[in-house]
N, C-alpha and C positions, 0 to 999 in steps of 0.2 A: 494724488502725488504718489502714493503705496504702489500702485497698480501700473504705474507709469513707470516706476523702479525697477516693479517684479518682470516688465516689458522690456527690461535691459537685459543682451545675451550676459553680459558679464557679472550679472547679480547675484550677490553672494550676504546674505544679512547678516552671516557671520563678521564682517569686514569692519574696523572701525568707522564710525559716525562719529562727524565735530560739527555740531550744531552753534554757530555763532550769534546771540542775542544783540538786535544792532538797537531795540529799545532799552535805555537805560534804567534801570528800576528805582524808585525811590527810596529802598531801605535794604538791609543784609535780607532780612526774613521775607519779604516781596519777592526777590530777587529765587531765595530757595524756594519759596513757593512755584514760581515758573517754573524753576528747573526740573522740581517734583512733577508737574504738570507735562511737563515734554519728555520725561522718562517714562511714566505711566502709560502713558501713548504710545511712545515706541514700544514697552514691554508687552501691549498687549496683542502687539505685529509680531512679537517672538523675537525682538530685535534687540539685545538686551547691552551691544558693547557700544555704548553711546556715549559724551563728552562731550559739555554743551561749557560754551564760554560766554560770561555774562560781565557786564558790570552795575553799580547801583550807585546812588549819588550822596550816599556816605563816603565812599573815596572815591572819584572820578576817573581818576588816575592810577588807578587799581585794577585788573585783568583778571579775573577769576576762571580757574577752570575745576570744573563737577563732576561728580560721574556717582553712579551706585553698583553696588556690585550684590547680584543678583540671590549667589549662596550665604549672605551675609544675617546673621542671628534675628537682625529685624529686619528684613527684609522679606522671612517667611516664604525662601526659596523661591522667587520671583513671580511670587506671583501679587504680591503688594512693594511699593516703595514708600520707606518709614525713611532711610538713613540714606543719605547721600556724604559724599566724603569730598575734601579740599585737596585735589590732585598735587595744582601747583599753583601759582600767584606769578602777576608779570606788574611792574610798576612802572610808571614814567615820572622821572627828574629829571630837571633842567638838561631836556632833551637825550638823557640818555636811559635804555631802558636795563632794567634790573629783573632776572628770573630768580623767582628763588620756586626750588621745592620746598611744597610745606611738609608735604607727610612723606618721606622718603620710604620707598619697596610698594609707592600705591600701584603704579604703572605694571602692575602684575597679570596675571590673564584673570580674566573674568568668570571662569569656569576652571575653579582647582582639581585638584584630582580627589580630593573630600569635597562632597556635598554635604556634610552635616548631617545625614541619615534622613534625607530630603524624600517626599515619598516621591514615586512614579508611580502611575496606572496604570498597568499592561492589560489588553483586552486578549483574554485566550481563548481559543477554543480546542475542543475536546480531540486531537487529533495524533492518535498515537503515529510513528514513536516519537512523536518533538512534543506533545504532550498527555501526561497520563494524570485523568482526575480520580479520588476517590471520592465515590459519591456517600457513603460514611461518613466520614469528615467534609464534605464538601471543601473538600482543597485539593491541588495541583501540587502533585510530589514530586515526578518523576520526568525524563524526556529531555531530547534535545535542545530544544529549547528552552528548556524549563532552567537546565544545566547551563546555558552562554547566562541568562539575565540573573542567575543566580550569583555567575561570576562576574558580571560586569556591577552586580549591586557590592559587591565584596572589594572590588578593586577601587570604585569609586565612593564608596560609604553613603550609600541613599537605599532606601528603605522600598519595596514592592509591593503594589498593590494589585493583585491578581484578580480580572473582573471573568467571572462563566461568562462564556459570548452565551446570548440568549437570543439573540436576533442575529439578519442574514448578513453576509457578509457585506452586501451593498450597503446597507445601512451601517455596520461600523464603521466599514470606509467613508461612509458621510461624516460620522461624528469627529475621527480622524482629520479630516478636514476641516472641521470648523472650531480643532484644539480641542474637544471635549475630551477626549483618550490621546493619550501621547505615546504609547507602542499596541502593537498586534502583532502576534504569535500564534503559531500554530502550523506548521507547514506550509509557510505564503509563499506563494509565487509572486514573484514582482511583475506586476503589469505594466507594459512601458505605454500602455493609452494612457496609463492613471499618474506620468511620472511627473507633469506640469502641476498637479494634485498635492500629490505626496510623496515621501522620500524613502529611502531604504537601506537600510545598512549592508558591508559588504554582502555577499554571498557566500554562504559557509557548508554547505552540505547539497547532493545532490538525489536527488529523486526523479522517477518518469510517471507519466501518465501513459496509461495503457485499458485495455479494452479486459473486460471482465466477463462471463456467459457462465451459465449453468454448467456444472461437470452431466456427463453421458451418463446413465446408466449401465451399469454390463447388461450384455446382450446375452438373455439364457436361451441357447440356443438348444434343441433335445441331443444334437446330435455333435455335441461339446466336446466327447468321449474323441469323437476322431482328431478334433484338432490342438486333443494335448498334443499330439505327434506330429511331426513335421514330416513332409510326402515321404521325402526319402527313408526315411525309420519305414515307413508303411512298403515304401517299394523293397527295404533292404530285408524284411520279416517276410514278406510273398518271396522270394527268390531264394532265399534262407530254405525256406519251407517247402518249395517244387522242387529244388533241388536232393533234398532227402529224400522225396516224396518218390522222387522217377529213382532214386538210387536202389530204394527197397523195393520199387513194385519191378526192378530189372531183375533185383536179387533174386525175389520169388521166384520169377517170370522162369530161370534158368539152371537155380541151386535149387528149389525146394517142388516139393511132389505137390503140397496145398496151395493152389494161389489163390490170392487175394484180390479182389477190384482197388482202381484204381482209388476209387471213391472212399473205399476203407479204409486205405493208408493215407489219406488225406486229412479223417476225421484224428487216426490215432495220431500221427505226427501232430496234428492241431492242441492233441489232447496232451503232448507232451510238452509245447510249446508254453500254453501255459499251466505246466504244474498239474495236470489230471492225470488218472490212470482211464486207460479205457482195456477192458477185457474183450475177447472176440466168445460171440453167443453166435449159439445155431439157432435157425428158424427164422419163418419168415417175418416176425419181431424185431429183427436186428436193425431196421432205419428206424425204429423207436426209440431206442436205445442210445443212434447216434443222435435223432435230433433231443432227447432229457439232456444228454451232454452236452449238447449244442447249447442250451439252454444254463444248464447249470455254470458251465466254464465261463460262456458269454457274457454272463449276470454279475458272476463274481469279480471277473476281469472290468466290466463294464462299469462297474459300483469304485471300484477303485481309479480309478479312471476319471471317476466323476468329481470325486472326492480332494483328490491331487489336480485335476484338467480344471473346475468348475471354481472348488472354492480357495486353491493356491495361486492359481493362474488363469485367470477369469478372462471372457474378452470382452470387449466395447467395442462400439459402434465406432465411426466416426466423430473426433471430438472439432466444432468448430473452432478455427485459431488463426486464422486471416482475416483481413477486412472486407477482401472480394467477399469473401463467403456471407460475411455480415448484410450485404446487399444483396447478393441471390435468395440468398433465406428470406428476405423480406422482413428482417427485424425491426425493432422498438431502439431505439438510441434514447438514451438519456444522458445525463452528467449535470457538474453544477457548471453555474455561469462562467465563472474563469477558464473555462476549456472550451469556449464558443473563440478565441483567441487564436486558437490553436488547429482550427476546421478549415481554413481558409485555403488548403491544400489541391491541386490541380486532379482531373481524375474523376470515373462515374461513381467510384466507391467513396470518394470525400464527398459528391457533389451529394448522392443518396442521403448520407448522413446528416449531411447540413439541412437537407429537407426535410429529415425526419426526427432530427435533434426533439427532445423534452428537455426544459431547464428542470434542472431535480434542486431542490431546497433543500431536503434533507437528504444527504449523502448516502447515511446508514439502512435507509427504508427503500433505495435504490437499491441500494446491492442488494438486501435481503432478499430484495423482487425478484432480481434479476437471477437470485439462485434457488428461487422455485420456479418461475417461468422460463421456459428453455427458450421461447420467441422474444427476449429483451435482454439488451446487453448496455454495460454502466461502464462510463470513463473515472478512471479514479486512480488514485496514486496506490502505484505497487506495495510498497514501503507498511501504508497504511492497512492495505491487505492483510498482511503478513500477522500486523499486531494488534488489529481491534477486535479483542472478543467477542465481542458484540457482531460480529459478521461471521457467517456461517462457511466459512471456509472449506469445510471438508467438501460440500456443495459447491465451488464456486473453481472456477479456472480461466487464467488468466494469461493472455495473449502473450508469446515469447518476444524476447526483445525488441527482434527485428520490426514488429509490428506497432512498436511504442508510438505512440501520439506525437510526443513530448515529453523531453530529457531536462529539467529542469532543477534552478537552482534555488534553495529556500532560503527565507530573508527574515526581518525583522522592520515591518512596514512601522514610519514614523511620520510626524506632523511634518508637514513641509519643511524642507531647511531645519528641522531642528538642532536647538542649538548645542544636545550633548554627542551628535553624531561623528562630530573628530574628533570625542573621548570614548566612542564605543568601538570604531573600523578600528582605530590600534588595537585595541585589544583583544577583536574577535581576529585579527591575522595572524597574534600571537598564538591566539588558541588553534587555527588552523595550522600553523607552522610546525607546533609543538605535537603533536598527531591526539590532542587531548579531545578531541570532537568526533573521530574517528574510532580512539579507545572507546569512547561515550556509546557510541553505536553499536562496538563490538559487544560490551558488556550486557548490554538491552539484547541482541540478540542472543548470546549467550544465556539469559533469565527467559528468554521466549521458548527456548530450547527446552530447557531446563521443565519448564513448566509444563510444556505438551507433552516430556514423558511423564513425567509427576501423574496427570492427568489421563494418561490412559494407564498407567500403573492401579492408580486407586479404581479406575473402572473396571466393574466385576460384572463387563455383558456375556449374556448366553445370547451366542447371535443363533437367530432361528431360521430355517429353513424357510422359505413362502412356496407356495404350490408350484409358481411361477419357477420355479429355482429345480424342481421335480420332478414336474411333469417329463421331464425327457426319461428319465428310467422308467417310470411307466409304460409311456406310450413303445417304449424301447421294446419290455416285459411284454406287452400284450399281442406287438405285430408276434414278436416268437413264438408265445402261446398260441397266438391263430395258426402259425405255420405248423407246429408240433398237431396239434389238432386234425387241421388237414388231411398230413401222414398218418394219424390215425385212422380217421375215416377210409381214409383209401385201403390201409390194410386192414379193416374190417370188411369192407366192401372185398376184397382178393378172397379174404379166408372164408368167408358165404359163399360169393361165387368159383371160387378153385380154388377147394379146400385139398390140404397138402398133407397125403399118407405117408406117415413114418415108420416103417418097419426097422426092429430091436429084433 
């Protein structure tokens, strides 16, 4: 009969039930007995606004109608029926009948706006920012979620019972279903496969799912010194520098009795360029002299260079941050189950995915992965990124908008139909309306802030140099040393073989 209800478009358990008794009971207390029996029955369907009219054969002529009400002192929050109440009474005399109300103000809603500090279950799990656990205290403090059920236990006066999710979400959503747990939290997405299942309160905040990868390392490239500068600095410096260059060596050329090569006034303009003196030496020593300066100006220039180009403004590689790319790379997919939902998308880069998809169980141990291993990338809520410490963020980067999965809205998943969910949607619209969910978010991001500089404030790193980060001044150091060398040799080799008489 349940099942054949639930098969009706227009089924609604919330809806009054009048259950008509057409056997007559032999006594008052028979008669409650039944009624007790056919409320406990529907109570345990979730069905709790029932109204069952009976009569008994202490007055025949007598119409009884029953009901219990569920938040009521013995009634132990409905989930036992102790007390049933005499709505109203209908009589028949000499053919005319009589209504009397017995208990007037019964016909009240079945669900007041006090529960009696009734408890609720909520099954959480650990999902900042809608929820944050201390594991200290092993309790849930903080979090968007954490914040609507706090207010709606306050509006409503029933009392929270916050359970650690300790198993997969499949399985709560089983117990869910067979009324063991009567809310879940935690950043849920409503599934409309599950919605014949279970039910959901409005929608109150928004989140996306998006693709997550390893961040690049910078790329120490030896030769980093040139591309602090941009071409045109580098073209605007050589033109700068020809320019003076052909001015004095025309000046000599014309005005002065000593000239100079071209080559000399190249080194000394070079030499003023950056910040060196260079003096003019007789003898045929003099290309030693310019390549030491060559050497010393290069080094110093080139250290600074390195210093400001390397560790102020570092470069990276290519960072991946498209989904094509996700497919040419040949990566690893993972995520958790509820974003297999969401794959179903047209395209060789959806289709790769779907193929290559891993269901991930543990959320946290997915991303960790995925931000050591540069060939595996995790589908996972932005949001969530942002705020679980527990994820290695500095390591991890995370696909821009345009690439999001899925823009989704988070709920508060309930037993089918349950019956406090037209006492929780008012009041979760008020809190959207009110911008109090919104403020809620701001303030969390605001403490997340707060805390990251906290956090690098107290940290007292000596960040240290690696070889890898070095090796270019080196290798830089050594080709010049070979060339200065070279010019050595060769004017050793001149002065052995055409040796140069100076007469004084």
């Amino acid at each position: 009969m349940y099942d054949n209800w639930r098969s009706f478009s227009n089924w609604n358990p919330s809806a009054q039930f009048i259950i008509f008794l057409t056997q007559i009971e032999e006594s008052q207390d028979e008669m409650d007995e039944t009624i007790t029996e056919i409320l406990i029955f529907f109570s345990n369907l979730n069905i709790f606004n029932v109204n069952v009219i009976a009569r008994n054969e202490d007055n025949e002529d007598e119409v009884l109608s029953k009901s219990m009400f569920p938040y009521d002192a013995w009634n132990h929050c409905g989930k036992r029926v102790i007390s049933i109440e005499l709505l109203d009474s209908c009589v028949l005399e000499d053919g005319d009948v009589f209504v009397d109300e017995q208990v007037k103000g019964k016909f009240q809603d079945k669900f007041p706006n006090n529960l009696q500090s009734c408890p609720l279950k909520v099954y959480a799990r650990i999902f900042e920012p809608y929820t944050f656990y201390n594991s200290s205290t092993k309790k849930f403090y903080e979090g968007i979620d954490f914040q609507i059920i706090q207010t709606l236990s306050e509006s409503l006066n029933f009392s929270t019972e916050f359970i650690l999710q300790n198993k997969t979400l499949f399985h709560i959503l089983q117990e869910l279903m067979e009324n063991d747990v009567e809310l879940v939290v935690g950043g849920i997405d409503e599934d409309p496969n599950l919605a014949q299942y279970i039910s959901a309160t409005r929608p109150y905040f928004q989140d996306e799912l998006t693709w997550c990868v390893r961040k690049v390392d910078f790329d120490y490239d030896w030769l980093s010194f040139v591309y602090s500068f941009r071409a045109s600095t580098w073209f605007l410096i050589a033109a700068v520098s020809i320019n003076v260059m052909t001015f004095l060596y025309l000046y000599e050329r014309y005005f002065e009795k000593k000239k100079s090569s071209f080559l000399k006034i190249y080194f000394m303009i070079f030499g003023v360029l950056f910040n060196q003196n260079m003096g003019r030496t007789v003898g045929f020593c003099e290309n030693r002299h310019y390549v030491v300066f060559w050497i010393r100006s290069d080094n110093f220039q080139y250290f600074q260079g390195f210093l400001f180009g390397k560790l102020t403004l570092p470069r990276s590689p290519h960072q991946i941050s498209t989904v094509s790319e996700l497919r040419e790379k040949e990566m690893k997919i993972s995520g958790s189950v509820s974003i297999i939902n969401h794959l179903n998308k047209d395209g060789k880069d959806y289709e790769y995915i779907r193929k290559m998809f891993d269901v991930c169980y543990n959320e946290e141990e997915c991303v960790s992965e995925a931000a050591s291993n540069p060939e595996k990338a995790v589908a996972i809520s932005r949001l969530h990124t942002f705020y679980n410490p527990r994820i290695p963020r500095n390591n991890l980067f995370c696909f821009p908008r345009e690439q999001n999965i899925h823009s989704f809205l988070s709920t508060i998943l309930t037993s089918k139909n349950h019956h406090l969910l037209r006492k929780f949607n008012p009041i979760i619209q008020k809190l959207i309306e009110s911008g109090h969910i919104l403020q809620w978010a701001k303030n969390l991001d605001f403490q997340r802030k707060i805390g990251d500089i906290k956090k690098r404030m107290q940290e007292k790193k000596v960040y240290k140099l690696s070889l890898e980060q070095v090796k270019g001044p080196f290798i830089y150091i050594f080709i010049v040393f070979g060339i200065a060398f070279v010019v050595f040799i060769l004017e050793k080799w001149v002065n052995i073989y055409f040796p140069l008489e100076i007469s004084f």
